[in-house]
C-alpha positions in Angstrom: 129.8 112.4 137.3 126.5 110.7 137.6 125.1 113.6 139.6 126.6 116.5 137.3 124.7 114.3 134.4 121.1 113.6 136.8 121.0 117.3 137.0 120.4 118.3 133.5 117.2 118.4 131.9 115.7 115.0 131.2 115.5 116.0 127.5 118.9 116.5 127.4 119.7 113.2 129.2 118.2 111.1 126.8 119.9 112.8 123.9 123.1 112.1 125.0 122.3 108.8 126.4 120.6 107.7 123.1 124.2 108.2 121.5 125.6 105.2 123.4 125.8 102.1 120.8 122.8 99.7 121.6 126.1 97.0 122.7 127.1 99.2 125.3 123.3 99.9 127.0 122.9 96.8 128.8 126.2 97.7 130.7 125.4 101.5 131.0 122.1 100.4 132.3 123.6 98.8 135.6 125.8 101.1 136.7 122.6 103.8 137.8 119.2 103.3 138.7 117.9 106.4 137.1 119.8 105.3 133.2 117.6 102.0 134.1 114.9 103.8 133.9 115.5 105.8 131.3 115.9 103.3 129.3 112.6 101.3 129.7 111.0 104.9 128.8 108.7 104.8 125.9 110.7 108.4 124.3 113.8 107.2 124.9 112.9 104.0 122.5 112.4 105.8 120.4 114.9 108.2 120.0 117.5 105.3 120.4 115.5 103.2 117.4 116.0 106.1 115.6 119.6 107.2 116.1 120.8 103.3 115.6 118.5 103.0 112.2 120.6 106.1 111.2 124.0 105.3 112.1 124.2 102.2 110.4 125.5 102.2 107.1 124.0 98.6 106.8 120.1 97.1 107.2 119.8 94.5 109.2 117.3 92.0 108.3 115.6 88.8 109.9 115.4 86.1 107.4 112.8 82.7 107.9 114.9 79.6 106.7 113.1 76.7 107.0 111.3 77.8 110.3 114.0 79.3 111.6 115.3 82.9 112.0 118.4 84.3 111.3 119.9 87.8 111.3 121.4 89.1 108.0 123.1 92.3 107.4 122.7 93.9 104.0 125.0 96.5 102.6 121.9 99.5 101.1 124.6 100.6 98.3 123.5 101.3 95.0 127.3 100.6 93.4 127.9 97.4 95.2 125.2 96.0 97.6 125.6 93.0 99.3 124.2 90.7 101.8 125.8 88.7 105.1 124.4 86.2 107.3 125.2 86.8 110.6 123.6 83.6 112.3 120.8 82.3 114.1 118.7 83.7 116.1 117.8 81.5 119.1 114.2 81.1 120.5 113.7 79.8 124.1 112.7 76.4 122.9 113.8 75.2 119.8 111.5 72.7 119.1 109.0 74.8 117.6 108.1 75.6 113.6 108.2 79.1 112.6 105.7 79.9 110.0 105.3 83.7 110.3 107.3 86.6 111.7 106.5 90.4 111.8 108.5 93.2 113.7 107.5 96.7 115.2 110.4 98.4 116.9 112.7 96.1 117.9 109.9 93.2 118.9 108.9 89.8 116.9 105.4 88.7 116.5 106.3 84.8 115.8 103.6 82.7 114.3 103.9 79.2 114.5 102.6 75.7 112.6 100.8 75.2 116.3 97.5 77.5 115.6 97.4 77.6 119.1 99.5 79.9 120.4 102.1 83.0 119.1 104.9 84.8 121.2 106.0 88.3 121.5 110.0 88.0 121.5 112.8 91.1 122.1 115.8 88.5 120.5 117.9 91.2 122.2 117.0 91.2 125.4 116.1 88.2 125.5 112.5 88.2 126.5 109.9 86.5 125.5 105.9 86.3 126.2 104.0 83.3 124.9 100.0 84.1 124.6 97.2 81.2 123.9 95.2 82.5 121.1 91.9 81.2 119.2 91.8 83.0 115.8 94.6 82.5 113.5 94.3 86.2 111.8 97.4 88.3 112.6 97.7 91.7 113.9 93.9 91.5 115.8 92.1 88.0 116.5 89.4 87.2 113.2 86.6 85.5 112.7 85.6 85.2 108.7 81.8 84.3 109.9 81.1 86.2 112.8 83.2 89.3 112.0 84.9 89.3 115.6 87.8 91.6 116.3 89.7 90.7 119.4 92.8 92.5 120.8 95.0 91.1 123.7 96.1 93.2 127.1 99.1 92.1 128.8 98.4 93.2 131.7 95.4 91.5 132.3 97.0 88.1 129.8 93.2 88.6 128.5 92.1 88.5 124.6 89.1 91.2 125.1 86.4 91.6 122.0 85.8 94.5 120.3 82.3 96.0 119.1 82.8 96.6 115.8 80.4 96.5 112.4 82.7 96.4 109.6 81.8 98.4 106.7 84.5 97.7 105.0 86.4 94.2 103.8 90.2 93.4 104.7 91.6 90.2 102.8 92.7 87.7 104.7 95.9 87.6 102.8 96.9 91.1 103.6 99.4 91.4 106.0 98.9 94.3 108.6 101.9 97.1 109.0 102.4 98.6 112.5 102.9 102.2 112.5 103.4 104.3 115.2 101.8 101.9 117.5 98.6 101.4 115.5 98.3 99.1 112.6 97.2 99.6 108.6 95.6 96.9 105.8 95.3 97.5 102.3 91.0 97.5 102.4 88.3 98.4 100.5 84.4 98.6 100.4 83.0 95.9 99.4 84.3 92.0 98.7 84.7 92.9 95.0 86.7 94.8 93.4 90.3 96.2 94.2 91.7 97.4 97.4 91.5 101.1 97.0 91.7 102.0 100.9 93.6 101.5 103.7 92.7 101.0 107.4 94.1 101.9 110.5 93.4 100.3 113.8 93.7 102.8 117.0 94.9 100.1 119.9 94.7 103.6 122.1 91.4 104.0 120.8 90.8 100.2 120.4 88.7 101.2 117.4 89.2 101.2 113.5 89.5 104.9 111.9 87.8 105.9 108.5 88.8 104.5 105.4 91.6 106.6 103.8 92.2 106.8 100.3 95.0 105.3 98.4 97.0 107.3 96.0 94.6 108.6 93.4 94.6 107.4 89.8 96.9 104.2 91.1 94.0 102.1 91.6 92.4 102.7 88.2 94.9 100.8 86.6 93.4 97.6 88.8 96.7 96.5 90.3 95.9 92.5 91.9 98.6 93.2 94.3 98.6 96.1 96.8 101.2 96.0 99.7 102.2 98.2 102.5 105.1 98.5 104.2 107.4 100.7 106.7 109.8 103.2 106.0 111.5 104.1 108.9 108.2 103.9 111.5 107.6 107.3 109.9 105.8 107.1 106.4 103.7 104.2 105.1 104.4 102.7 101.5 102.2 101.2 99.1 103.7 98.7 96.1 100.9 98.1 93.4 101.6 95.4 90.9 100.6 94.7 87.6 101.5 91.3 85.4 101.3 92.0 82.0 99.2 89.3 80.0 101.6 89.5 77.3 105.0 87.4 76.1 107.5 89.9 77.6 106.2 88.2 80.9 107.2 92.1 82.1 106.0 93.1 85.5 104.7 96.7 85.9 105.5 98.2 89.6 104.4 101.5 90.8 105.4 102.4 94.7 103.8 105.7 96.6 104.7 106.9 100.3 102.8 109.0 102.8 103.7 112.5 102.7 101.0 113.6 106.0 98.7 110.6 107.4 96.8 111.5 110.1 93.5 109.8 111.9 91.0 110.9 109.0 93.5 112.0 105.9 96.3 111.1 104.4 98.4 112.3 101.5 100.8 110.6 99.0 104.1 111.1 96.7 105.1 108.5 94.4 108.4 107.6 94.9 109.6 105.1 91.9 107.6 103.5 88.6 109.3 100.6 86.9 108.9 97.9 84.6 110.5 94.7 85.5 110.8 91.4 84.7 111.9 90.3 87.8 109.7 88.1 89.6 109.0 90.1 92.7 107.7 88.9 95.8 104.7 91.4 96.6 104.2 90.6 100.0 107.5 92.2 101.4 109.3 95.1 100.7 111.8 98.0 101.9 112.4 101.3 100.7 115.3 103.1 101.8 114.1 106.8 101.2 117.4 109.1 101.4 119.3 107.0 99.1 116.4 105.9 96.4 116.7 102.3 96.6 114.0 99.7 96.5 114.7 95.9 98.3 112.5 93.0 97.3 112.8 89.3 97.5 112.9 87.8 93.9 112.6 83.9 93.3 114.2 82.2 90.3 113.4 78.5 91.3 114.9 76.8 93.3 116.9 80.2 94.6 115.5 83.3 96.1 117.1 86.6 95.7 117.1 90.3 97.7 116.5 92.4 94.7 118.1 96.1 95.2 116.6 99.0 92.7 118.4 102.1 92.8 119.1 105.3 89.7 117.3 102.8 87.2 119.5 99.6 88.3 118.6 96.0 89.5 121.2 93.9 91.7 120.4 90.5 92.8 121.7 88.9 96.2 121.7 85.7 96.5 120.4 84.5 99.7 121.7 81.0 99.8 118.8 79.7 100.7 116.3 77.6 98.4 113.0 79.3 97.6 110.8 75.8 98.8 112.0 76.9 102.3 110.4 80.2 102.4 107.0 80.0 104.6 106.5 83.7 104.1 107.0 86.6 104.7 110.4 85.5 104.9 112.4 88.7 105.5 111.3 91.6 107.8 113.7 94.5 108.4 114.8 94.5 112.1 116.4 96.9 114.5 117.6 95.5 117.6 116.0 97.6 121.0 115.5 97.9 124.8 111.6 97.5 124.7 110.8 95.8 127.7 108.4 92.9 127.5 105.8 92.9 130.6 105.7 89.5 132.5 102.9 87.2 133.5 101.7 87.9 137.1 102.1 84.2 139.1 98.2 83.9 138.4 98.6 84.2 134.8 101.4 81.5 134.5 99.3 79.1 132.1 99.6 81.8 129.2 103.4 80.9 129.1 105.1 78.4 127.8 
């Protein structure tokens, strides 16, 4: 059977091996070399991020509570949406504080209370990389004085600095979005003023791209709060808030998404506009695009919520955690892969833990 299967295209082959649930692979992947590696291929990633984002009825989530991670499922139904912890997610050593967590395809960029170092983690896999760092900027290594862009190879386990002139200005709060293997900040011109821009950094390239326009006329309105997110490691989305200096204490939201962005253009839709008195939580946020919904966290001291928008309607879930134990951004989406995490040679042993 394995031989009538090896013969068919390869195309073919990781179609019908991408169908296999994710809790089957690990077993599918011993039984022949060749699925092995298939599997560690960077298309076949892919296609199986894909398929297993679209099966699911649910989004899984990874929520930070106090300094620790835990998987939560969460029901995308605009009728009756809910939310289930699932339990902890276990880290190689446990002693360490969790301050920050990001994910790209399956992978978790932890950020801990030790400026020292981060880690690279596959939860499902069970991999891990630990890398010494000396910036504390996320994404790309900063310097605030000297302007210095770093990146880090792991191949080499070297942080290498790049020659770059910024032209631009990238707030420190802003909190990059990886997409498509390169990653995007809210940005614009000058240190005044609002962020009208975004920017893309090539790591193929190992260069920034052009500043590209955010959606025209949103900016005029000067939103304080610009955020970007992910939808589906397809489109980019950009949430502009406004706070209303008046005593309805009201909230105006206004949320766009990439309909073409390329290297030096990019083109938006708006997807929802809404005035809220919900407390939203700019720095996170999930759209699911096919069914119209809109997930946020919310805080009502001491709680926080997962707010759910959907046909003009706003659910809270209660998280059942207090707000005080957030250390932000507390939730990321997450869906679990077989990306491979490259090891230390012997020589490189003192970047690991």
């Amino acid at each position: 059977m394995t031989s009538m299967i090896s013969s068919l295209p390869r195309e073919l082959i990781e179609e019908i091996i991408s169908r296999v649930p994710l809790r089957s692979m690990k077993a599918l992947r011993l039984t022949c070399k060749s699925f092995n590696n298939l599997s560690n291929s960077e298309s076949f990633t892919k296609m199986h991020i894909d398929k297993a984002a679209t099966r699911k009825e649910k989004t899984m989530m990874i929520s930070m509570m106090p300094h620790n991670l835990y998987l939560m499922s969460v029901t995308v139904d605009d009728v009756d949406p809910s939310v289930e912890l699932k339990g902890q997610l276990s880290l190689l050593d446990n002693q360490v504080s969790i301050y920050r967590v990001f994910h790209y395809e399956g992978l978790l960029l932890c950020i801990f209370e030790d400026p020292t170092r981060v880690v690279v983690w596959n939860p499902y896999l069970g991999q891990a990389r630990w890398i010494q760092i000396r910036f504390s900027h996320l994404s790309i290594g900063w310097d605030s004085f000297r302007c210095e862009y770093e990146i880090y190879d792991f191949d080499s386990s070297l942080w290498k600095t790049l020659d770059v002139t910024p032209h631009w200005w990238i707030s420190c709060s802003s909190y990059g979005v990886s997409l498509k293997g390169n990653t995007y900040w809210p940005a614009k011109m000058s240190s005044r003023g609002v962020f009208d821009h975004i920017i893309c950094f090539d790591f193929t390239r190992e260069s920034f791209g052009p500043l590209l326009p955010l959606p025209f006329g949103a900016t005029d309105r000067g939103y304080p709060y610009v955020t970007l997110s992910c939808v589906k490691e397809e489109k980019l989305a950009a949430l502009f808030q406004h706070y209303y200096s008046n005593c309805k204490c009201e909230y105006e939201i206004d949320i766009w998404i990439t309909t073409k962005i390329e290297d030096e253009m990019v083109s938006w839709s708006k997807f929802l506009r809404m005035d809220t008195k919900a407390n939203i939580y700019p720095i996170v946020f999930f759209i699911d695009e096919e069914k119209k919904i809109f997930m946020s966290l919310d805080s009502e001291f001491p709680k926080a919520f997962l707010s759910t928008i959907g046909e003009a309607k706003l659910r809270k879930l209660d998280l059942e955690v207090s707000e005080g134990q957030y250390c932000g951004p507390p939730v990321c989406s997450y869906v679990p892969s077989l990306v491979q995490i490259k090891k230390p040679t012997l020589s490189q042993k003192d970047e690991t833990k």
